[in-house]
C-alpha positions as CSV (number, residue, x, y, z in Angstrom):
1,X,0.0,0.0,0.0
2,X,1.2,3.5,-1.0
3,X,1.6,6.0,1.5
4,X,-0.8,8.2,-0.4
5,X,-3.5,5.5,0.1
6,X,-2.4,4.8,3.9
7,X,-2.7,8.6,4.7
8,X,-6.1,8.5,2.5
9,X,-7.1,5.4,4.5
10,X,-6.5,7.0,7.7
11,X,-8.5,10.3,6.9
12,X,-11.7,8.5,6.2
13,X,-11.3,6.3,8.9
14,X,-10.8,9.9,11.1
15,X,-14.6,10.4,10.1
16,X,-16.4,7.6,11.7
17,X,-18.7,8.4,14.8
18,X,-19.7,5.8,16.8
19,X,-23.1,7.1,18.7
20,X,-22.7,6.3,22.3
21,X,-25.8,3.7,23.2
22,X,-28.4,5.2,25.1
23,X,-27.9,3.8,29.0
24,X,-30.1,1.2,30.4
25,X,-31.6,2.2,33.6
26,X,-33.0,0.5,36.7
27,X,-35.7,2.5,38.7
28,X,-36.2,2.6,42.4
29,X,-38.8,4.1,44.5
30,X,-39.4,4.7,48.5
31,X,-42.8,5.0,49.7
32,X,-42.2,5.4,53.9
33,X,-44.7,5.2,56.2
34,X,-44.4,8.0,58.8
35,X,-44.7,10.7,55.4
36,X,-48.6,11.2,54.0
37,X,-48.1,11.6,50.5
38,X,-50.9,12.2,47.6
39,X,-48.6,10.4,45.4
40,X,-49.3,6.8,44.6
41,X,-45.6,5.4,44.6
42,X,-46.6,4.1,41.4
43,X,-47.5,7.4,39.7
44,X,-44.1,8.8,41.1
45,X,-42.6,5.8,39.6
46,X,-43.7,6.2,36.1
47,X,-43.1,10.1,36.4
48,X,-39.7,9.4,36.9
49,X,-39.8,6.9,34.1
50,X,-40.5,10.2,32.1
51,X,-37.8,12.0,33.5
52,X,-35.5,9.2,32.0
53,X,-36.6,8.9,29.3
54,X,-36.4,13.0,28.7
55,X,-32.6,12.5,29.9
56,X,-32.0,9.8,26.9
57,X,-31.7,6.3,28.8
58,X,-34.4,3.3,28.5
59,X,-35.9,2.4,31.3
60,X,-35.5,-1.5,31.8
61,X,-36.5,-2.5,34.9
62,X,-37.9,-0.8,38.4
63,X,-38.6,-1.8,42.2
64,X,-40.4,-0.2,45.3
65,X,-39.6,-1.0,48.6
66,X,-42.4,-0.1,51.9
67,X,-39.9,1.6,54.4
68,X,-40.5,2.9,58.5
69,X,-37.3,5.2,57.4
70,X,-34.8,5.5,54.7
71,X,-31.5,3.3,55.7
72,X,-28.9,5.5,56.8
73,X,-26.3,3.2,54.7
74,X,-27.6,3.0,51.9
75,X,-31.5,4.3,51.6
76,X,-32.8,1.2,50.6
77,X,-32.3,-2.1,52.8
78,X,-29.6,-4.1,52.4
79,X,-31.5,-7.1,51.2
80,X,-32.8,-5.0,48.2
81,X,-29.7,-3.7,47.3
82,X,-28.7,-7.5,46.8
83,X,-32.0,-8.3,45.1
84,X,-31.4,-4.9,42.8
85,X,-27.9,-6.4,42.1
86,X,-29.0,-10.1,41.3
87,X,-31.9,-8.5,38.4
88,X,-28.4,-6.7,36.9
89,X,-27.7,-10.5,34.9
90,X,-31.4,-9.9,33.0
91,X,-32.0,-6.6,32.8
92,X,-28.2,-5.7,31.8
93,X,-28.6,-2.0,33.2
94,X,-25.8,0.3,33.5
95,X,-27.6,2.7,35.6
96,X,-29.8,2.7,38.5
97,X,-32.2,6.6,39.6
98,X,-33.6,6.8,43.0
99,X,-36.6,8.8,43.2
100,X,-35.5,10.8,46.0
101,X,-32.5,12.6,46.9
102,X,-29.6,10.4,48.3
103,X,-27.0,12.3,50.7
104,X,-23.1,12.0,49.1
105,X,-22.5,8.8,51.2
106,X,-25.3,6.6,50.5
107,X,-24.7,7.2,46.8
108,X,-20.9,6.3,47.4
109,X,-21.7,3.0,49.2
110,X,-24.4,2.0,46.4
111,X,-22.5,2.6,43.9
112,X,-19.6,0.4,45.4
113,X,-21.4,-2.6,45.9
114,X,-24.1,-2.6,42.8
115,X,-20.9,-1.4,40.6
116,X,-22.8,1.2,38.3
117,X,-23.2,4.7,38.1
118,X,-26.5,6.0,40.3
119,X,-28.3,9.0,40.3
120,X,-31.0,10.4,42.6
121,X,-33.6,12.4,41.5
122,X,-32.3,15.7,41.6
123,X,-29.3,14.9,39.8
124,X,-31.5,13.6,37.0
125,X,-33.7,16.5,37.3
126,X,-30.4,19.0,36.9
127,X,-29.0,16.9,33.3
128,X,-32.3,17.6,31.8
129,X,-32.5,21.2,32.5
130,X,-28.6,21.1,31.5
131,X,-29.4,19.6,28.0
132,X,-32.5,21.6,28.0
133,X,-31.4,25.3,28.9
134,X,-30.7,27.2,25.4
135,X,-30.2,31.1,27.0
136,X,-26.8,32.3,28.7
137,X,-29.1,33.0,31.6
138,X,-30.4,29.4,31.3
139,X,-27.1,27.8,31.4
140,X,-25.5,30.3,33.7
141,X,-28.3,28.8,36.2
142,X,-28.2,25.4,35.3
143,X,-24.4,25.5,36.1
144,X,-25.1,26.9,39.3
145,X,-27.3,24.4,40.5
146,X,-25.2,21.6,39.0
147,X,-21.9,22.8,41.2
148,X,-23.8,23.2,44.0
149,X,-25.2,20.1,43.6
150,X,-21.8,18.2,43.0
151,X,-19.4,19.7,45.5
152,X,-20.5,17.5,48.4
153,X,-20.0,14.8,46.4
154,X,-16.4,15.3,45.2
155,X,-15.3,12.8,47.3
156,X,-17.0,9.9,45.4
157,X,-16.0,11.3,42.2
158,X,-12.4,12.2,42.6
159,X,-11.7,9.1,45.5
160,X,-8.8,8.2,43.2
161,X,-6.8,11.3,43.0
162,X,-7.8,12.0,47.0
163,X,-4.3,10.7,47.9
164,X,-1.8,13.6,49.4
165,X,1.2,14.2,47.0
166,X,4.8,14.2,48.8
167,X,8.2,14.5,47.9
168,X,9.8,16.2,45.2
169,X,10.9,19.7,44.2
170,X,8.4,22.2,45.4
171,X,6.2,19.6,46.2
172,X,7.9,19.2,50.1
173,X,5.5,20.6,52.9
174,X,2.2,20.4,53.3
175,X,0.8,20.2,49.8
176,X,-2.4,20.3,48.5
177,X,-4.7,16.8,47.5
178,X,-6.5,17.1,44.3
179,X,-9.8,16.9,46.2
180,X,-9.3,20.0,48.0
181,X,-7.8,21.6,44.6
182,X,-11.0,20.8,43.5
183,X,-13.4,21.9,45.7
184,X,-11.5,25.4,45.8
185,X,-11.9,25.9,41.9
186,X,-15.8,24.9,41.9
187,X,-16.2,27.4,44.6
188,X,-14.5,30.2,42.8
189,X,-16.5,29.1,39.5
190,X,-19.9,28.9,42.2
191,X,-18.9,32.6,43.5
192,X,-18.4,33.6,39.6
193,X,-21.8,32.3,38.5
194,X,-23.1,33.9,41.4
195,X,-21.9,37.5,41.0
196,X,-22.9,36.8,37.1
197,X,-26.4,35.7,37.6
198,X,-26.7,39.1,39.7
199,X,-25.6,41.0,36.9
200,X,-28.6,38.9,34.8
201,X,-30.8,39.6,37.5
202,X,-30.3,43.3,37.6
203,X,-30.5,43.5,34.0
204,X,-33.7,41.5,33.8
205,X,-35.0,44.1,36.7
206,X,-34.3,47.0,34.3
207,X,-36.0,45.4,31.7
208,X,-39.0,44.7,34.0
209,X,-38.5,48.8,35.0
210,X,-39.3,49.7,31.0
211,X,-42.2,47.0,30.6
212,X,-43.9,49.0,33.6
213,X,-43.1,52.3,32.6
214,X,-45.1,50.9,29.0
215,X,-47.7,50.4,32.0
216,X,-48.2,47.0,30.6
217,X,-49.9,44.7,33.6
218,X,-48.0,41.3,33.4
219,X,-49.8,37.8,33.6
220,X,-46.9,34.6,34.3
221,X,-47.8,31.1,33.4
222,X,-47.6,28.7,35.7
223,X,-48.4,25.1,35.6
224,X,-46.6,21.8,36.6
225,X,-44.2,20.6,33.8
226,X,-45.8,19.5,30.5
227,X,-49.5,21.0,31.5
228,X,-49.4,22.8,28.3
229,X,-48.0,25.5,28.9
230,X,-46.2,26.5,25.8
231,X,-49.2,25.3,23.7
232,X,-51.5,27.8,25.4
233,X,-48.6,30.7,24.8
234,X,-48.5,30.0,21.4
235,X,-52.4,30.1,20.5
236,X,-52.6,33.2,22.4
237,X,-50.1,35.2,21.3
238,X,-48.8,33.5,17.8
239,X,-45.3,32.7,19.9
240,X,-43.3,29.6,18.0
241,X,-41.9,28.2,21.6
242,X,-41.0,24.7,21.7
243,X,-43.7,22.2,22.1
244,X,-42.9,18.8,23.1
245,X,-44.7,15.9,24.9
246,X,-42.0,15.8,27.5
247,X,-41.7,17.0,30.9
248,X,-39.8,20.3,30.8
249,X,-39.2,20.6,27.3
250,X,-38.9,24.4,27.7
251,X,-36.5,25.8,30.5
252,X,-36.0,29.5,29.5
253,X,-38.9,32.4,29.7
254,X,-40.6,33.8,27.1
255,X,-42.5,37.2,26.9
256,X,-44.7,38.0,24.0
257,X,-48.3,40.5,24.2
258,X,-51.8,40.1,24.4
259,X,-54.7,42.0,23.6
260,X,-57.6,41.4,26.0
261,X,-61.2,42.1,24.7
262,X,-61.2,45.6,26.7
263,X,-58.8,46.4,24.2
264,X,-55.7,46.1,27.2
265,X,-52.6,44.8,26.6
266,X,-50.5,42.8,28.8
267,X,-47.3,40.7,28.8
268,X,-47.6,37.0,29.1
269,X,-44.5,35.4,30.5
270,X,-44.0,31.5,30.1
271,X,-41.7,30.1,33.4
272,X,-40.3,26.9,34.0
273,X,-42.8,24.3,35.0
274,X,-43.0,22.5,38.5
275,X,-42.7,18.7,40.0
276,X,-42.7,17.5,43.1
277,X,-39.7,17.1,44.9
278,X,-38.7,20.1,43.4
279,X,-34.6,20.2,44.1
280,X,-34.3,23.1,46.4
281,X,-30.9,23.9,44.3
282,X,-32.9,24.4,41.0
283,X,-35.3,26.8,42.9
284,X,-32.3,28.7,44.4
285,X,-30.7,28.7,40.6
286,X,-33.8,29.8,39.0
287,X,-34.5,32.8,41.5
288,X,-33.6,35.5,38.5
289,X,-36.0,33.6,36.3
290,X,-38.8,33.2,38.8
291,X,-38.4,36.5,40.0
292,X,-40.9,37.4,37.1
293,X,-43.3,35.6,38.6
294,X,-42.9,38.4,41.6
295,X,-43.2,40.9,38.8
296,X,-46.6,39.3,37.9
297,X,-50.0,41.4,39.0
298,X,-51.8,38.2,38.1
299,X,-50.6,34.4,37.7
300,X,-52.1,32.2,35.0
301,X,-51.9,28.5,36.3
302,X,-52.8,26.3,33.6
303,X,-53.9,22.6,34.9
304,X,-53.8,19.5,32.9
305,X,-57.2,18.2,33.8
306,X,-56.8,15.1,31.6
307,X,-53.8,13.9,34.0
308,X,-55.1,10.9,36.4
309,X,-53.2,13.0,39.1
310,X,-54.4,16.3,38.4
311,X,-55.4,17.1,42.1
312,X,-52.1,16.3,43.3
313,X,-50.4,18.5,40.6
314,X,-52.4,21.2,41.4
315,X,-51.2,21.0,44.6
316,X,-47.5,20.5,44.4
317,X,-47.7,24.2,42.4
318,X,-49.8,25.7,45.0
319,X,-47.4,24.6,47.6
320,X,-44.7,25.8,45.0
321,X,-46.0,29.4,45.2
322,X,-46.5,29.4,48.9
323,X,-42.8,28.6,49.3
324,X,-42.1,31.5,46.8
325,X,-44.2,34.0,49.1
326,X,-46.7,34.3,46.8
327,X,-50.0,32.1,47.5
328,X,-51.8,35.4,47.8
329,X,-51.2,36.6,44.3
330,X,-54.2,37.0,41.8
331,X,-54.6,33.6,40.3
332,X,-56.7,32.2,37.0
333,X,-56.6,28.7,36.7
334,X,-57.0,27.0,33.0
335,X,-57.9,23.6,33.1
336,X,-56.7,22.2,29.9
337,X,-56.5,20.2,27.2
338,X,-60.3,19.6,27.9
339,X,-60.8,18.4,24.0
340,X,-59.7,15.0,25.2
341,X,-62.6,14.2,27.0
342,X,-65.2,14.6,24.0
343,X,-65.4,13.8,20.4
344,X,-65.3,16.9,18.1
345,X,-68.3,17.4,15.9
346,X,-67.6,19.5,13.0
347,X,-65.4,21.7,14.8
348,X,-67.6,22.2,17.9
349,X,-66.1,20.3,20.9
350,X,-69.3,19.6,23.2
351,X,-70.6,19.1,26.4
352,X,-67.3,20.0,27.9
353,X,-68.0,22.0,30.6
354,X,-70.3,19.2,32.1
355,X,-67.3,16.6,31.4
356,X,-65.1,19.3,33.3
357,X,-66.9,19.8,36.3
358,X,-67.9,15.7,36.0
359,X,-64.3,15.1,36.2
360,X,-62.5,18.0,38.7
361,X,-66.0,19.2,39.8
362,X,-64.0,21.2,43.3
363,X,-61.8,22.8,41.3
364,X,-63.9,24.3,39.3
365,X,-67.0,25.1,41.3
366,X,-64.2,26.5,43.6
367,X,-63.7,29.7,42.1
368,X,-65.1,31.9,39.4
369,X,-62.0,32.5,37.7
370,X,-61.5,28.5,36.7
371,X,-62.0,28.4,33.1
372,X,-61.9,25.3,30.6
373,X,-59.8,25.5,27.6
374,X,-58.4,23.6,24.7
375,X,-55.6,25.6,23.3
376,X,-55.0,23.1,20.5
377,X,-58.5,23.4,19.6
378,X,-59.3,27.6,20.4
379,X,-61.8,26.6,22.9
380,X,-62.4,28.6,25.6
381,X,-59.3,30.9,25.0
382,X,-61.8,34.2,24.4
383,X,-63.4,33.5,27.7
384,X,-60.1,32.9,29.3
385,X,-58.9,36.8,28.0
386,X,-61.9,38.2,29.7
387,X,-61.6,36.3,32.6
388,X,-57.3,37.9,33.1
389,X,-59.0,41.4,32.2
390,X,-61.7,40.8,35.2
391,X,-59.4,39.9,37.6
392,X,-57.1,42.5,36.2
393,X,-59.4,44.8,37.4
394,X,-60.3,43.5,40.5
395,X,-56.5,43.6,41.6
396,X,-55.7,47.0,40.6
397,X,-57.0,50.3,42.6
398,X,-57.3,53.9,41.0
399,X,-55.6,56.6,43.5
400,X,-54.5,59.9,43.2
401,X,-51.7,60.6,45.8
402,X,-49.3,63.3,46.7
403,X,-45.6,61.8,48.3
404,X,-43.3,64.0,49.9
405,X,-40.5,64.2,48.0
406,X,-38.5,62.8,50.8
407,X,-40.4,59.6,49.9
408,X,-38.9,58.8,46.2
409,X,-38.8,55.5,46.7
410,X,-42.4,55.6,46.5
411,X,-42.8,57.1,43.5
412,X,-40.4,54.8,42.2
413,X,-42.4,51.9,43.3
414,X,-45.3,53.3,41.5
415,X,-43.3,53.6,38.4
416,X,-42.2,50.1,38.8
417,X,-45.4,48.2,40.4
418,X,-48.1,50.4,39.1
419,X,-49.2,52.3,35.7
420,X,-49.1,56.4,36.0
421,X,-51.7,58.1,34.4
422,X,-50.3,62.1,35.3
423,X,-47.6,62.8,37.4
424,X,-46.6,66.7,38.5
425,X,-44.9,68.9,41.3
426,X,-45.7,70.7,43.4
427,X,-44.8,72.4,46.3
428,X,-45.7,69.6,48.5
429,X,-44.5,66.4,46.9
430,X,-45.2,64.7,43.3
431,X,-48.1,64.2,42.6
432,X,-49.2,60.8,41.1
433,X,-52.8,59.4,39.4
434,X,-53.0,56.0,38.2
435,X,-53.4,52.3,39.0
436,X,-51.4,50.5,41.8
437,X,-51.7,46.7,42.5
438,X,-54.1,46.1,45.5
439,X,-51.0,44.6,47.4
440,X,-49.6,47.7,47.6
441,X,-52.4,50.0,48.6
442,X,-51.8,50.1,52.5
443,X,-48.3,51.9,51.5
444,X,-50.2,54.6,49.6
445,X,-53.0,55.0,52.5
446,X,-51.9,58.2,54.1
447,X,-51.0,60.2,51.3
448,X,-54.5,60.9,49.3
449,X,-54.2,63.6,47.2
């Protein structure tokens, strides 16, 4: 063979990829008795089944195990470790998710005796919003919660370069090991992300600043992961956002207008969806992000009332909010995707709202603003406009007030939180007319103009 061939031979060679096969993974869950949970262990199960499949591994195999308390060792009891490790032979996994969080050590000592990689919840949680996250805030964030996550558990992943180095020219003293080397750089990189998400943070409140000096009233959607969401953006404000059937297939918000039949425009913001067992490092992470849901003068919760565990989801987002400080907010609540309960019938859906309160009759007799929707199909979605420009309404008050002008930071906050109608000077203070959220009127009591 030439050495024209051989070099020829070796550049196509140079152009093979081999795709790396997707990894096989074994599922466990913990149902304990001394927690009350509305999740059937089973649904929990098979919702982390999604969250596997979302991450790119097949799910071959799964196990539950009836616990008083998680084993300090190892979570799980030692006899189903062994019986985890003996199912390896059939199910020929390579990876086994727990559908909690495991603390660094129990993850060490699993890993050394079923000899595969595992992963809790939360770190399968963080590699889908890591694949997932397409803005530099998104990723910035993502990172964040990823180092976070990781740094306790350095010592399971660098065990082998642990050892203290010794000897040698510049080397003698006390040294350094390659663990702590390590944990010092993902601090610095944690304090980086940190002071760099602030800087996102305070950009995204300046752009907040010049959406309310528009005097456009803002509406966030909220939902748990995959309620639709994105769907319900898009057919009401022509948005292209990424639809998938997956759970989070959209990380990073989205802003886009509305006109509401009273001829008001507001800003719909999409957020990142919810789940139970939320990792408390992703809601840390995400604080810039869900800091527009702060921003909000009403929340638009949209409810997949098709899911078999719809009540429970429902909950896990109002708990969500509570945690966030903001269970008092203005709330619509969009039960979706109500198509699927009917046959269409030349391009009427009927009967729905009898299927709808059939099916999740509390909810909805619960509170006026509930309304039933079908984004896919446009039903409902004019109701739902003059529903947000009711409760609109009902959150905001009309005042006219004068504030000393040793008070600017509550003209400011009108600026920011409320829309100004006029605004002049006078001897007194500055004098404001417009619309403040109700939240805020107790500030503004004592100085009526």
């Amino acid at each position: 063979m030439s050495q024209r061939q051989s070099t020829a031979n070796r550049a196509h060679v140079s152009f093979i990829v081999t795709r790396r096969p997707a990894e096989k993974a074994f599922l466990v869950a913990v149902e304990l008795h001394r927690e009350a949970s509305a999740w059937d262990t089973d649904d929990s199960l098979e919702e982390l089944a999604q969250l596997a499949r979302t991450a790119g591994a097949v799910v071959v195999g799964e196990t539950k195990q009836h616990l008083e308390s998680p084993n300090p060792a190892t979570y799980i009891g030692k006899g189903k470790v062994e019986e985890i490790k003996s199912l390896r032979a059939g199910t020929a996994y390579d990876l086994v998710i727990f559908d909690d969080e495991l603390s660094p050590s129990q993850q060490r000592s699993l890993e050394d005796t079923l000899g595969v990689r595992v992963l809790d919840r939360t770190g399968l949680i963080l590699d889908i919003f890591a694949q997932r996250a397409r803005t530099y805030e998104g990723r910035l964030q993502v990172e964040l919660a990823q180092y976070q996550y990781f740094l306790p558990r350095l010592t399971r992943l660098w065990t082998h370069l642990s050892r203290q180095t010794v000897g040698g020219v510049g080397l003698r003293g006390p040294g350094e090991t390659q663990l702590e080397s390590d944990r010092r750089r993902i601090r610095n990189r944690i304090g980086d992300l940190r002071r760099e998400l602030e800087h996102v943070r305070r950009h995204r409140a300046l752009y907040r600043f010049q959406r309310k000096d528009q005097g456009f009233p803002v509406v966030a959607l909220v939902g748990y992961t995959n309620a639709g969401k994105s769907t319900l953006l898009n057919a009401l404000t022509g948005a292209e956002v990424l639809v998938e059937d997956r759970l989070f297939a959209t990380l990073d918000p989205t802003t886009r207008r509305v006109e509401l039949p009273n001829g008001q425009t507001v800003l719909l913001t999409d957020t990142v969806g919810f789940i139970q067992k939320l990792p408390s490092q992703v809601v840390a992470a995400f604080r810039a992000t869900l800091e527009e849901l702060e921003e909000a003068d009403v929340l638009l919760h949209v409810l997949d009332i098709t899911h078999r565990n719809a009540a429970e989801q429902h909950r896990v987002v109002l708990n969500t909010l509570k945690e966030l400080g903001l269970s008092t907010r203005p709330m619509v609540t969009a039960l979706s995707k109500v198509d699927r309960f009917v046959e269409s019938d030349r391009g009427e859906l009927k009967s729905i709202q009898a299927v709808v309160f059939a099916s999740f009759q509390r909810l909805a007799a619960s509170s006026q603003d509930t309304v039933a929707i079908s984004a896919e199909q446009g039903y409902g979605l004019e109701q739902l406009k003059e529903t947000l420009a009711t409760v609109l309404a009902r959150s905001m008050l009309d005042i006219t007030v004068c504030l000393p002008y040793q008070a600017s930071e509550l003209v400011t906050l009108f600026h920011e939180r409320g829309t100004v109608r006029s605004e002049s000077y006078t001897k007194e203070g500055t004098v404001i007319s417009g619309r403040i959220p109700f939240r805020f009127a107790e500030i503004y009591k004592g100085y009526a103009a």
